[in-house]
PQR file of N, CA, C, O and H, with PARSE charges and radii, in Angstrom:
ATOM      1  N   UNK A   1      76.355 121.159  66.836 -0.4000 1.5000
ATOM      2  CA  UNK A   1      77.465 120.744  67.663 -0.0000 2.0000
ATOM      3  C   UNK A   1      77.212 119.313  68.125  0.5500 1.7000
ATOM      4  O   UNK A   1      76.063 118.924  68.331 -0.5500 1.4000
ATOM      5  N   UNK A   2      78.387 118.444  68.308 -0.4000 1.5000
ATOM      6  CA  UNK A   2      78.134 116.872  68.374 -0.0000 2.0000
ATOM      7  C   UNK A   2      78.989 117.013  69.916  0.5500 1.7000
ATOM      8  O   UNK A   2      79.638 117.958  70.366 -0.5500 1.4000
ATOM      9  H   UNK A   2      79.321 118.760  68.141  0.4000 1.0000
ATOM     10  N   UNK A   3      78.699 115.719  70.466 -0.4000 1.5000
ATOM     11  CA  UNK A   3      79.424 115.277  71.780 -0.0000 2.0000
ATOM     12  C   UNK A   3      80.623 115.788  71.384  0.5500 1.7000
ATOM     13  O   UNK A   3      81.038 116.826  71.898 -0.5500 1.4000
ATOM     14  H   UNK A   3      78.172 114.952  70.101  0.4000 1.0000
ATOM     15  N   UNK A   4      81.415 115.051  70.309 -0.4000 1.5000
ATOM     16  CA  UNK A   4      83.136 115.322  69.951 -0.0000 2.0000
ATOM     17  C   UNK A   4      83.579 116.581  69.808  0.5500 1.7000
ATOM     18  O   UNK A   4      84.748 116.929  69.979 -0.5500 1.4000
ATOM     19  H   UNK A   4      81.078 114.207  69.891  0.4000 1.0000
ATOM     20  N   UNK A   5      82.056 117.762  69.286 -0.4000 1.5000
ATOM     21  CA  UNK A   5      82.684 119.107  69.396 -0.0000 2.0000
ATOM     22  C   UNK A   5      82.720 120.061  70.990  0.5500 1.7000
ATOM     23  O   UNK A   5      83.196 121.180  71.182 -0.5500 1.4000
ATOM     24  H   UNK A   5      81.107 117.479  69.148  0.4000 1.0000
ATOM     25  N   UNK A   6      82.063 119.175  71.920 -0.4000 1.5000
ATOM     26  CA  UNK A   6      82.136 119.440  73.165 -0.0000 2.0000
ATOM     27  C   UNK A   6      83.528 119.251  73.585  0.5500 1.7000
ATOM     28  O   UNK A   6      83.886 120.238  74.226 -0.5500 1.4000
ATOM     29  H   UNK A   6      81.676 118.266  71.764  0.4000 1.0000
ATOM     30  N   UNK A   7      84.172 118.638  73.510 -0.4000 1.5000
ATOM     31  CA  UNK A   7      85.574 117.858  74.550 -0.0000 2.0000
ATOM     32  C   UNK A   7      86.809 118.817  74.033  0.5500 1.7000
ATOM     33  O   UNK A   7      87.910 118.839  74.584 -0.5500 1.4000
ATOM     34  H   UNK A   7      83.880 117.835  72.989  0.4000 1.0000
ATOM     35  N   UNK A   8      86.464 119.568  72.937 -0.4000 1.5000
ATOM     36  CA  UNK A   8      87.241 120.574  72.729 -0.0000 2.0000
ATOM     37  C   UNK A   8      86.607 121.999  73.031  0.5500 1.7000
ATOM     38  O   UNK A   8      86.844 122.910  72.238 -0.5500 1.4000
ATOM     39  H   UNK A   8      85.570 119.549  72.489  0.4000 1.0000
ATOM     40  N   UNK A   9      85.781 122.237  74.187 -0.4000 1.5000
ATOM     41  CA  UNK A   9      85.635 123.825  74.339 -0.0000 2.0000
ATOM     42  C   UNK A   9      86.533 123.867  75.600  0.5500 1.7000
ATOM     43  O   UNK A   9      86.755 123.025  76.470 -0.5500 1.4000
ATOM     44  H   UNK A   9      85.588 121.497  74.831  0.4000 1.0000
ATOM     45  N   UNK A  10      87.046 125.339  75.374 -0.4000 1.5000
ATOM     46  CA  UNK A  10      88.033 125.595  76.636 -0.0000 2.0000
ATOM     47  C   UNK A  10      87.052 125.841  77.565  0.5500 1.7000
ATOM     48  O   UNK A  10      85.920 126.127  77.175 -0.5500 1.4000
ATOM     49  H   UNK A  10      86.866 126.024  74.668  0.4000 1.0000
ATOM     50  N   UNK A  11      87.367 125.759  78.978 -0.4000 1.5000
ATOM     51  CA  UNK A  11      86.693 126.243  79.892 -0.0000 2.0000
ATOM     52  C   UNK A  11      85.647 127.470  79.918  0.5500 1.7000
ATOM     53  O   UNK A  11      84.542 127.489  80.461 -0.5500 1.4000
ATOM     54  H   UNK A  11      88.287 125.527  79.295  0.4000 1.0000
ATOM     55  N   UNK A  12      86.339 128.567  79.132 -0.4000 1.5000
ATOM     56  CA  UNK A  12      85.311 129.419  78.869 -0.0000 2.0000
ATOM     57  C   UNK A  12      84.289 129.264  78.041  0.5500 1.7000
ATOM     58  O   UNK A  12      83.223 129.304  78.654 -0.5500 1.4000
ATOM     59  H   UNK A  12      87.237 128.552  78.691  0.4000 1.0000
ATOM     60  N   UNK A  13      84.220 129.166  77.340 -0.4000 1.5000
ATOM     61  CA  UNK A  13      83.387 128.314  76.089 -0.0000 2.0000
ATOM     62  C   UNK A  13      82.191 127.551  76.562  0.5500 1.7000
ATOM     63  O   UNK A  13      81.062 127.712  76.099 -0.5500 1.4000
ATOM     64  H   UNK A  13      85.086 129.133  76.842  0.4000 1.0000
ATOM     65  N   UNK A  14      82.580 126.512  77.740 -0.4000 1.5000
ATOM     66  CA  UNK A  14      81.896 125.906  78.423 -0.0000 2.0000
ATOM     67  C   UNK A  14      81.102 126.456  79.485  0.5500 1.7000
ATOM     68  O   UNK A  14      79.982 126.031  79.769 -0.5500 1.4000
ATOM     69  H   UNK A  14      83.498 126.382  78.116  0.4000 1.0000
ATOM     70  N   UNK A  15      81.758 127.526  80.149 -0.4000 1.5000
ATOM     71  CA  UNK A  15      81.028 128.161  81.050 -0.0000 2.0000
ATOM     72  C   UNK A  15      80.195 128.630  80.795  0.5500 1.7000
ATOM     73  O   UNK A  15      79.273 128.611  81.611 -0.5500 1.4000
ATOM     74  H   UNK A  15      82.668 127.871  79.918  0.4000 1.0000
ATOM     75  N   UNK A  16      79.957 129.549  79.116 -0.4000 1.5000
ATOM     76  CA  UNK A  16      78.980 129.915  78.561 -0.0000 2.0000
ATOM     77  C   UNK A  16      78.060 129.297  77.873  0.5500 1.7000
ATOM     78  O   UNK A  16      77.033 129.910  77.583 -0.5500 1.4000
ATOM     79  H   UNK A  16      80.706 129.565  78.453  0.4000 1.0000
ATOM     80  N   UNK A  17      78.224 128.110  77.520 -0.4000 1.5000
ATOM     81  CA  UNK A  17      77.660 126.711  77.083 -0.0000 2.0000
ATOM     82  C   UNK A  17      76.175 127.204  77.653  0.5500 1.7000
ATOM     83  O   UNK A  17      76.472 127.201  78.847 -0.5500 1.4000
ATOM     84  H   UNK A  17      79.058 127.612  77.756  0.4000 1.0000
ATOM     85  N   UNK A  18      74.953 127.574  77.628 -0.4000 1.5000
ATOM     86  CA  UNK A  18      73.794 127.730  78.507 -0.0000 2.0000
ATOM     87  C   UNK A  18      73.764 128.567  79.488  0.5500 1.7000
ATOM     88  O   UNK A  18      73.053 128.484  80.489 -0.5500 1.4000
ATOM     89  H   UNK A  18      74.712 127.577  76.658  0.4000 1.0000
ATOM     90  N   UNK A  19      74.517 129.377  79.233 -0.4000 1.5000
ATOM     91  CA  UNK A  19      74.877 130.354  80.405 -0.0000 2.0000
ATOM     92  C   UNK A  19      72.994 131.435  80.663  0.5500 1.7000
ATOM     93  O   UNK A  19      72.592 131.804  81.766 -0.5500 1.4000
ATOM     94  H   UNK A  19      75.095 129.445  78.420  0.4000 1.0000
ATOM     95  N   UNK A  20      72.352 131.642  79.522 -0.4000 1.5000
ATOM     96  CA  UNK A  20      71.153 132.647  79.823 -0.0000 2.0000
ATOM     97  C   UNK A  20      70.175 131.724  80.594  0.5500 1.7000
ATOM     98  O   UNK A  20      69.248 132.194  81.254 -0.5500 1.4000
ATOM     99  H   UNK A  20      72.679 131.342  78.626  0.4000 1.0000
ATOM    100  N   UNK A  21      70.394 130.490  80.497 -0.4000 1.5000
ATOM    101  CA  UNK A  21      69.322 129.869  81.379 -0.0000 2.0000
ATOM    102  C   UNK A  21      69.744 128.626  82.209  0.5500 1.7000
ATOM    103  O   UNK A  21      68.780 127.975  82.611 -0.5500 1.4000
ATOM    104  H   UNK A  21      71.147 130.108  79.962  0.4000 1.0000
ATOM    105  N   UNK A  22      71.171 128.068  82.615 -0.4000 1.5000
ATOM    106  CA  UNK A  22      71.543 127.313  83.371 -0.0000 2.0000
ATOM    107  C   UNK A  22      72.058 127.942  84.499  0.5500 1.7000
ATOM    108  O   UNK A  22      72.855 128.870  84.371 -0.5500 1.4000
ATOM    109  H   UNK A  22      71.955 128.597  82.289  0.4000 1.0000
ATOM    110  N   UNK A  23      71.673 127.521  85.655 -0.4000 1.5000
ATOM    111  CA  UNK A  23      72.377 127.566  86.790 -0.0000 2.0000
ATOM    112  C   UNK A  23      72.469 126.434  87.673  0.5500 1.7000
ATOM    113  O   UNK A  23      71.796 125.429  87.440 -0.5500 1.4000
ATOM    114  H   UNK A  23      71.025 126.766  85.759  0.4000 1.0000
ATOM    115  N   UNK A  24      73.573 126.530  89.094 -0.4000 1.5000
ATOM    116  CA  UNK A  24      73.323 125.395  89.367 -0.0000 2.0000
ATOM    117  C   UNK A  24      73.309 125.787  91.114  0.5500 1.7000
ATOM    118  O   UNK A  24      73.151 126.984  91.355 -0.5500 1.4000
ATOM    119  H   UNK A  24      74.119 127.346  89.283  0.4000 1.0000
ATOM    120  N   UNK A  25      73.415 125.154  91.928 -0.4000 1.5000
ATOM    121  CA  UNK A  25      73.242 125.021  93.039 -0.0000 2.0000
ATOM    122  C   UNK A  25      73.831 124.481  93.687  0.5500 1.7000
ATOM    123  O   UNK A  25      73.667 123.306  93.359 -0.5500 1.4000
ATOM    124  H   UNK A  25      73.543 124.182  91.732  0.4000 1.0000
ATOM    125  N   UNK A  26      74.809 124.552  94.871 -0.4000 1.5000
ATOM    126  CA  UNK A  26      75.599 124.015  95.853 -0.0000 2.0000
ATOM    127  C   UNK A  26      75.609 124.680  97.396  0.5500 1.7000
ATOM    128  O   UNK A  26      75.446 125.894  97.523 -0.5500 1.4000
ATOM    129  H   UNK A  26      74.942 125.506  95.138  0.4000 1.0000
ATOM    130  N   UNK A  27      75.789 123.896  98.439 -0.4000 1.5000
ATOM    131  CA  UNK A  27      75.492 123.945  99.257 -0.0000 2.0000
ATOM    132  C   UNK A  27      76.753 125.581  99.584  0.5500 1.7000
ATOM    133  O   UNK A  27      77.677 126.050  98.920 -0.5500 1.4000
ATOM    134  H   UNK A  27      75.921 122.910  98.335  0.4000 1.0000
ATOM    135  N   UNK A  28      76.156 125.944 100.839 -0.4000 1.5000
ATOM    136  CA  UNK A  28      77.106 126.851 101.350 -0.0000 2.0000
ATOM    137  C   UNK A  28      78.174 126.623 101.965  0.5500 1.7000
ATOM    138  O   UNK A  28      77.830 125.583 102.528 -0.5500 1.4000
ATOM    139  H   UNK A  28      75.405 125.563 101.379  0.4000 1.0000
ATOM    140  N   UNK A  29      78.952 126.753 102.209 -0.4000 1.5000
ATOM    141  CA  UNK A  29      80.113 126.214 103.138 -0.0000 2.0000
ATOM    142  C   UNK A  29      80.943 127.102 103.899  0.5500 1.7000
ATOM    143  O   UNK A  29      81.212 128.276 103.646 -0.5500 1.4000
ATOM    144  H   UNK A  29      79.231 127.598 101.751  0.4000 1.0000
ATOM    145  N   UNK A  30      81.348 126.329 104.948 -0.4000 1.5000
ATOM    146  CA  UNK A  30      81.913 127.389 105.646 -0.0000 2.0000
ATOM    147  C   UNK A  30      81.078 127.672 107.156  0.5500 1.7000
ATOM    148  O   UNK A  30      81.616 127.626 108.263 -0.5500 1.4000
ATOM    149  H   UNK A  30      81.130 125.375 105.153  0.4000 1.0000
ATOM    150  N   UNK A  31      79.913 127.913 106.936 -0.4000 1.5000
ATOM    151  CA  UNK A  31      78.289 127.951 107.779 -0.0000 2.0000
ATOM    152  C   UNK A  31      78.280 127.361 109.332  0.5500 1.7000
ATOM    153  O   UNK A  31      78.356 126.155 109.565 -0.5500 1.4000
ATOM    154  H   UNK A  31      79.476 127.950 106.037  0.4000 1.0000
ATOM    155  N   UNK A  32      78.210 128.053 110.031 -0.4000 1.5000
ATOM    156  CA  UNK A  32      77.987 127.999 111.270 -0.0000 2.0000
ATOM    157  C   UNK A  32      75.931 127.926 111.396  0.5500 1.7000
ATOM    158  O   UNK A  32      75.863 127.709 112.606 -0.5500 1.4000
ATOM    159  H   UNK A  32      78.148 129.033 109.842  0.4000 1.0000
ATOM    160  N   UNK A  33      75.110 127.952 111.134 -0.4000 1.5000
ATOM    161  CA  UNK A  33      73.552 128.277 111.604 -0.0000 2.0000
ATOM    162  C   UNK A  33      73.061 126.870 110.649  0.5500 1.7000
ATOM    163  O   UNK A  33      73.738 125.842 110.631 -0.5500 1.4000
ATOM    164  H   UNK A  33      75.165 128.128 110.151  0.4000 1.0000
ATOM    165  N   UNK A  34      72.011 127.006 110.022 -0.4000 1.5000
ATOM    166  CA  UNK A  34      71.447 126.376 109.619 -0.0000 2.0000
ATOM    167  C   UNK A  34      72.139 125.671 108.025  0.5500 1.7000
ATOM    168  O   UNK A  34      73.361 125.815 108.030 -0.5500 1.4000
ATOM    169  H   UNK A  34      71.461 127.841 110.037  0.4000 1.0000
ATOM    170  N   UNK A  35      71.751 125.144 107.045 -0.4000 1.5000
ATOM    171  CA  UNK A  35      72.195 124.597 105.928 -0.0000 2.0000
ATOM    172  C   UNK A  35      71.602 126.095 104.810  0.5500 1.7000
ATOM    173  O   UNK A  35      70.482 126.509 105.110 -0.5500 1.4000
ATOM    174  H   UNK A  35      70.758 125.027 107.041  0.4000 1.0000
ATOM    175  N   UNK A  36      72.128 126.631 103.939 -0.4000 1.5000
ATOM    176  CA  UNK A  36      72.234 127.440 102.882 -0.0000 2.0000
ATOM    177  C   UNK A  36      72.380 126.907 101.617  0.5500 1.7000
ATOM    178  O   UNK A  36      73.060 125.916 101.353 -0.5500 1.4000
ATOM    179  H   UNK A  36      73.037 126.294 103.696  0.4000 1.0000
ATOM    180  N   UNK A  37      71.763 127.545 100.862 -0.4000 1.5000
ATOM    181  CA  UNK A  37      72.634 127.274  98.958 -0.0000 2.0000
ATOM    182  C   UNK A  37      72.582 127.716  98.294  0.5500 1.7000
ATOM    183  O   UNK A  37      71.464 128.084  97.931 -0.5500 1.4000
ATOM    184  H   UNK A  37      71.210 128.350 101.076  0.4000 1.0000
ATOM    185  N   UNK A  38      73.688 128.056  97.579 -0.4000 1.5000
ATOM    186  CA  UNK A  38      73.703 129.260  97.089 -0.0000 2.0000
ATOM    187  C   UNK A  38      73.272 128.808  95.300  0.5500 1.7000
ATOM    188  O   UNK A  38      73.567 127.710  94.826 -0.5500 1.4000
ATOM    189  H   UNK A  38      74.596 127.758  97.873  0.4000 1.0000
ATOM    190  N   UNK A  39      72.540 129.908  94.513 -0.4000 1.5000
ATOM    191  CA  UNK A  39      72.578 129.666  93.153 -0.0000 2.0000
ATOM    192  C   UNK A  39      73.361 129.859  92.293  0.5500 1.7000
ATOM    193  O   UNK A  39      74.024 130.742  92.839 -0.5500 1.4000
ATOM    194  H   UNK A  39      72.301 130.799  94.898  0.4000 1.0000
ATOM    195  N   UNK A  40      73.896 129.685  91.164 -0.4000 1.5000
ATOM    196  CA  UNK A  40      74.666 130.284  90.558 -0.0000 2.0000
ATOM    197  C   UNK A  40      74.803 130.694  89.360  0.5500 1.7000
ATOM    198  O   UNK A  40      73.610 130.992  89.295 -0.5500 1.4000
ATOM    199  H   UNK A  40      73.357 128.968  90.721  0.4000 1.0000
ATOM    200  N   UNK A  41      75.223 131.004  88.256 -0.4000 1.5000
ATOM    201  CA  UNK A  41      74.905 131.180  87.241 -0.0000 2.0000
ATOM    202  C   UNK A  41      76.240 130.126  86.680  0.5500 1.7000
ATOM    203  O   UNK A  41      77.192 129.712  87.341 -0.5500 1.4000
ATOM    204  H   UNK A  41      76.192 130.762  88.309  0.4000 1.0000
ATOM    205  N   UNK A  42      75.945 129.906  85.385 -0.4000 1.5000
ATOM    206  CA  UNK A  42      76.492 129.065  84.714 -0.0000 2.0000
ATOM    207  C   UNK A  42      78.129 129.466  84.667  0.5500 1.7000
ATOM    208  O   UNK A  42      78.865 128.487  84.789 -0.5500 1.4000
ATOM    209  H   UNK A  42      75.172 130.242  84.848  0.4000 1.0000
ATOM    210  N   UNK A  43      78.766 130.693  84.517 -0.4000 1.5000
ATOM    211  CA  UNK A  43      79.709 131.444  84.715 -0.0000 2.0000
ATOM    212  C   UNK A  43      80.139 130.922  85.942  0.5500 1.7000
ATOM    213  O   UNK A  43      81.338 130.676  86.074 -0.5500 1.4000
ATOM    214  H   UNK A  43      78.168 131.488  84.418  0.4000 1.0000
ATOM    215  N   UNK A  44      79.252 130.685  86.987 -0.4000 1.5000
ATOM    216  CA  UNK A  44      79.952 131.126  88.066 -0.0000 2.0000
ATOM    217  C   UNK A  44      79.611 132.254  89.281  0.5500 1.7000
ATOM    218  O   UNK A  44      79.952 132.193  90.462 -0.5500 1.4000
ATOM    219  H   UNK A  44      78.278 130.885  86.880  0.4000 1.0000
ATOM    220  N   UNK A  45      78.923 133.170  88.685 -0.4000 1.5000
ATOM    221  CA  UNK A  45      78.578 134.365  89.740 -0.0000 2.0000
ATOM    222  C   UNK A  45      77.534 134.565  90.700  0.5500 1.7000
ATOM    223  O   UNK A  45      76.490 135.177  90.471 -0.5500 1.4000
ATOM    224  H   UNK A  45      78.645 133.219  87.725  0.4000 1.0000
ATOM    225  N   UNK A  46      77.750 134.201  91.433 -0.4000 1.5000
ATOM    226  CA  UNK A  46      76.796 133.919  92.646 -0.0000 2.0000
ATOM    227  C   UNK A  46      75.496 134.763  92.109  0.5500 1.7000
ATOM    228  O   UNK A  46      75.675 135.839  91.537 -0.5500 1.4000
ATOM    229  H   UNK A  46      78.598 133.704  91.619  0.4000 1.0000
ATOM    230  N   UNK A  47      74.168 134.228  92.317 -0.4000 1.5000
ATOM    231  CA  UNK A  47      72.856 135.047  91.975 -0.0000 2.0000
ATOM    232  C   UNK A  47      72.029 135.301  93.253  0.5500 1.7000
ATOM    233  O   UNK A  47      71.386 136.335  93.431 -0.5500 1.4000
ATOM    234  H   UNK A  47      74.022 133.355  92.782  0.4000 1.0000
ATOM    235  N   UNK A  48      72.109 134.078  94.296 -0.4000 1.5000
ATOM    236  CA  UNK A  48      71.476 133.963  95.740 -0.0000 2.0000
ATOM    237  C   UNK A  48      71.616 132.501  96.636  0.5500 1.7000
ATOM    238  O   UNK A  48      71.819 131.304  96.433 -0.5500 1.4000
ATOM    239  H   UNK A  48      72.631 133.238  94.151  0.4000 1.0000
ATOM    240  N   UNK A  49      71.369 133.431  97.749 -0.4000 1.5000
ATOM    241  CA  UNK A  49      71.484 132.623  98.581 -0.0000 2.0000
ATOM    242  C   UNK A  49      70.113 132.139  99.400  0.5500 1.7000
ATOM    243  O   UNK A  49      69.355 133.053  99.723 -0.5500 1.4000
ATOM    244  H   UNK A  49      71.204 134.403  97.914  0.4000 1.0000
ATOM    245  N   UNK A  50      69.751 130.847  99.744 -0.4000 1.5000
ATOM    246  CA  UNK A  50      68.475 130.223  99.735 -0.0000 2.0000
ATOM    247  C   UNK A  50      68.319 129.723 100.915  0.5500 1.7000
ATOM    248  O   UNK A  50      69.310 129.751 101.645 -0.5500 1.4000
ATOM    249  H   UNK A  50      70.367 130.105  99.481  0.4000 1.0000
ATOM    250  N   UNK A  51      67.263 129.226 101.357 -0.4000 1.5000
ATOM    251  CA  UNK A  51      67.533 128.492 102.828 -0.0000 2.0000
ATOM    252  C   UNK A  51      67.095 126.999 102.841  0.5500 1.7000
ATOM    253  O   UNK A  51      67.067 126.325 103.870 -0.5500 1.4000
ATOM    254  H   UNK A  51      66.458 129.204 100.764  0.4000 1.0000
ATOM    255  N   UNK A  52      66.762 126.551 101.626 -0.4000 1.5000
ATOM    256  CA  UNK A  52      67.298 124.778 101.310 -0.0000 2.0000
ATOM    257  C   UNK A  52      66.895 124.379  99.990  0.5500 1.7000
ATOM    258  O   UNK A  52      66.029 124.877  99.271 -0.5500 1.4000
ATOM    259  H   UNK A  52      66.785 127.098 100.790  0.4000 1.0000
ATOM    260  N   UNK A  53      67.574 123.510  99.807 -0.4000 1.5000
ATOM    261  CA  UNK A  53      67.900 123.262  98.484 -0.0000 2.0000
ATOM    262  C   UNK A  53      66.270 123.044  97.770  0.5500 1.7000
ATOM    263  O   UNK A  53      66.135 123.919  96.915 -0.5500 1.4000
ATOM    264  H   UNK A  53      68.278 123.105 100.391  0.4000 1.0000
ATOM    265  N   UNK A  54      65.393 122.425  97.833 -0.4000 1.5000
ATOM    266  CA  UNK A  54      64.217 122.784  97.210 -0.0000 2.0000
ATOM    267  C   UNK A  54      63.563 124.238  97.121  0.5500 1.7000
ATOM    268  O   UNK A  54      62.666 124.680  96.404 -0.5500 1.4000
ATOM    269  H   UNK A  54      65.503 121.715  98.528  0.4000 1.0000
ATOM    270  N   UNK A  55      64.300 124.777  98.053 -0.4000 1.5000
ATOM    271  CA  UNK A  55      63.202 126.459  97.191 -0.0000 2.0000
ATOM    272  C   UNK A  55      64.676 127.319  96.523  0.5500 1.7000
ATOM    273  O   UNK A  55      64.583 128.275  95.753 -0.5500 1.4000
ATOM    274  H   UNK A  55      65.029 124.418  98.635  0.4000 1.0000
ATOM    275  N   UNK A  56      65.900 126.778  96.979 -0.4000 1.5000
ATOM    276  CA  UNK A  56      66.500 127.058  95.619 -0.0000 2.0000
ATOM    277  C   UNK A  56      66.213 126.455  94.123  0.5500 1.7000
ATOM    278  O   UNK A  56      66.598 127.029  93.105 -0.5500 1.4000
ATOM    279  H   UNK A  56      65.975 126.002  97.605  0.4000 1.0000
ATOM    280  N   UNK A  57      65.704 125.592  94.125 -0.4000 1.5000
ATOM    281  CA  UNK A  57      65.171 124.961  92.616 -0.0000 2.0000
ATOM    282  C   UNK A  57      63.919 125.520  92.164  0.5500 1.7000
ATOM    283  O   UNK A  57      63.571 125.708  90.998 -0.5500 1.4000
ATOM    284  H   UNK A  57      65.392 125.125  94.952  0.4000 1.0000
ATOM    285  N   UNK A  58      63.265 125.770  93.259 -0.4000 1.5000
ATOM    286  CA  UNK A  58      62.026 126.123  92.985 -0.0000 2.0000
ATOM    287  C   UNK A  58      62.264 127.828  92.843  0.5500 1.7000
ATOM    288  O   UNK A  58      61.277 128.411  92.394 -0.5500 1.4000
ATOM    289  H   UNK A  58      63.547 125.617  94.206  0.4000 1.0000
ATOM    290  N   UNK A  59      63.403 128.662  93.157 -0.4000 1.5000
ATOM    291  CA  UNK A  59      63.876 129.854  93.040 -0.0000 2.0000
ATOM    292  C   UNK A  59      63.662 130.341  91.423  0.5500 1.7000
ATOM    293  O   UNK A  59      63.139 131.231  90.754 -0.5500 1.4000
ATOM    294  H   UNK A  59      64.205 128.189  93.521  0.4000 1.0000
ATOM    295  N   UNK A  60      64.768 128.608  91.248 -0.4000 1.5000
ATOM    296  CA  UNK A  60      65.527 129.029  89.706 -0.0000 2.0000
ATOM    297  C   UNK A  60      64.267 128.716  88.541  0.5500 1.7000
ATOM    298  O   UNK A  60      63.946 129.417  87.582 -0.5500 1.4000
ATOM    299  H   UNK A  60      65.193 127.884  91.791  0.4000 1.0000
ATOM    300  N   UNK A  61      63.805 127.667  88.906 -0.4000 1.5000
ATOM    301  CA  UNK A  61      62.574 127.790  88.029 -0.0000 2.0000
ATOM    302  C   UNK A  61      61.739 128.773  87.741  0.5500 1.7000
ATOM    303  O   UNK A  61      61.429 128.964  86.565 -0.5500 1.4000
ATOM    304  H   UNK A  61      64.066 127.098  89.685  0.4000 1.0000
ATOM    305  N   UNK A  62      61.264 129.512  88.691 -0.4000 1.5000
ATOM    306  CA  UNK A  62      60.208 130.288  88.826 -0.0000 2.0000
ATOM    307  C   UNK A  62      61.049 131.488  88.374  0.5500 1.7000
ATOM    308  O   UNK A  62      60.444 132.532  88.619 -0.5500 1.4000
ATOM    309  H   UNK A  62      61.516 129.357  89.646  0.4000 1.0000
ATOM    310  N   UNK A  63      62.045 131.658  87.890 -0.4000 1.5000
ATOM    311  CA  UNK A  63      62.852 132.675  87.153 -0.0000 2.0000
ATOM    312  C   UNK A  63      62.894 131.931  85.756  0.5500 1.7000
ATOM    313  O   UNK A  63      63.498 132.668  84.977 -0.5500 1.4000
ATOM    314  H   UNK A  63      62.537 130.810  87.691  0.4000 1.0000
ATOM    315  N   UNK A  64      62.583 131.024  85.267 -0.4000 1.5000
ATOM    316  CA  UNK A  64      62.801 130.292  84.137 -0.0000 2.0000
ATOM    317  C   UNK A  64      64.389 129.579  83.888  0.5500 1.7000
ATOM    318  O   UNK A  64      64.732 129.521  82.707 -0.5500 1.4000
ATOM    319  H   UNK A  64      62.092 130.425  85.900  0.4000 1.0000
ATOM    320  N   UNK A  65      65.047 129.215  84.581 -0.4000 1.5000
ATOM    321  CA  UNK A  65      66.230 129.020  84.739 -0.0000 2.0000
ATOM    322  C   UNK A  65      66.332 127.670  85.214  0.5500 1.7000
ATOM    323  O   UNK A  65      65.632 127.297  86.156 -0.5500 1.4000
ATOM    324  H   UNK A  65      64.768 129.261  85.541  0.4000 1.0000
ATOM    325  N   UNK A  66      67.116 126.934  84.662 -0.4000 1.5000
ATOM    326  CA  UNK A  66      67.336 124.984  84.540 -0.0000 2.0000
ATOM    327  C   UNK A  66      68.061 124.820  85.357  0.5500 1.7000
ATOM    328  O   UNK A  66      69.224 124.780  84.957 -0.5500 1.4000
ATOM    329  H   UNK A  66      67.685 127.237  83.897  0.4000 1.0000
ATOM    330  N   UNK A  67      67.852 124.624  86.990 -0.4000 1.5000
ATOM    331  CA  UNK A  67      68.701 124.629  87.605 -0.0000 2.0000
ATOM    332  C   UNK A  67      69.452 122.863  87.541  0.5500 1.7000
ATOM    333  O   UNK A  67      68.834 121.908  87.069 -0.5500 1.4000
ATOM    334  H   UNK A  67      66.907 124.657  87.315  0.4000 1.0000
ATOM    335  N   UNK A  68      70.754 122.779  88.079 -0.4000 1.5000
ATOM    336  CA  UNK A  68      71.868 121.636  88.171 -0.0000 2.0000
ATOM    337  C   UNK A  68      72.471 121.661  90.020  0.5500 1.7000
ATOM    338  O   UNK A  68      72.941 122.383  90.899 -0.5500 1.4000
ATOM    339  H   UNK A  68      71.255 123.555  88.462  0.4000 1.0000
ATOM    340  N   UNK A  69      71.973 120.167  89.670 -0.4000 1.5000
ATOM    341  CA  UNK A  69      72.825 120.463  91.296 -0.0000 2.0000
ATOM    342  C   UNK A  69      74.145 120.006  91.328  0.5500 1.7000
ATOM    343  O   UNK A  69      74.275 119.017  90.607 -0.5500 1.4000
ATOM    344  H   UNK A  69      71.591 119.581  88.955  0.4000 1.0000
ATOM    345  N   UNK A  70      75.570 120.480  92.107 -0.4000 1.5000
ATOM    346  CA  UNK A  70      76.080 120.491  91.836 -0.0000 2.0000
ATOM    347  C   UNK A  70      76.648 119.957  93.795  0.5500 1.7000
ATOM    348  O   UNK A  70      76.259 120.511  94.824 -0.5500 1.4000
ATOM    349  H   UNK A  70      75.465 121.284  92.693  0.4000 1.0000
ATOM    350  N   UNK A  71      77.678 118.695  93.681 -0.4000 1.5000
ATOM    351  CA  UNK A  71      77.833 117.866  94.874 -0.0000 2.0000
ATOM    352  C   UNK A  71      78.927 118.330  95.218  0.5500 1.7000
ATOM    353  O   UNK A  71      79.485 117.910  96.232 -0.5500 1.4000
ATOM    354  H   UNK A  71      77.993 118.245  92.846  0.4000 1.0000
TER
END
């Protein structure tokens, strides 16, 4: 697969793009207490929730999983 065969996957396609070992990470929102973040899987489906963004990375690693942060 080349860059050019990327710009044509539908969204789904893409979501699954690395889906057994990408996830990514974004903050929680919404949050009244301290700062949260949640992991996610490449899909989309929440996996956990962390209590700051370095031991969520250090979560996803230590599961073997490439985490992405996501702003």
């Amino acid at each position: 697969m080349n860059n050019n065969d990327l710009r044509h996957l539908s969204p789904e396609a893409l979501a699954q793009l690395g889906a057994p070992y990408l996830v990514y990470i974004r903050p929680l929102h919404g949050q009244t207490g301290p700062a949260q973040y949640v992991i996610h899987a490449a899909n989309g489906t929440p996996l956990s929730i962390i209590g700051s963004h370095q031991e969520a990375i250090a979560a996803a690693r230590q599961n073997n999983l490439q985490p992405m942060t996501v702003h």
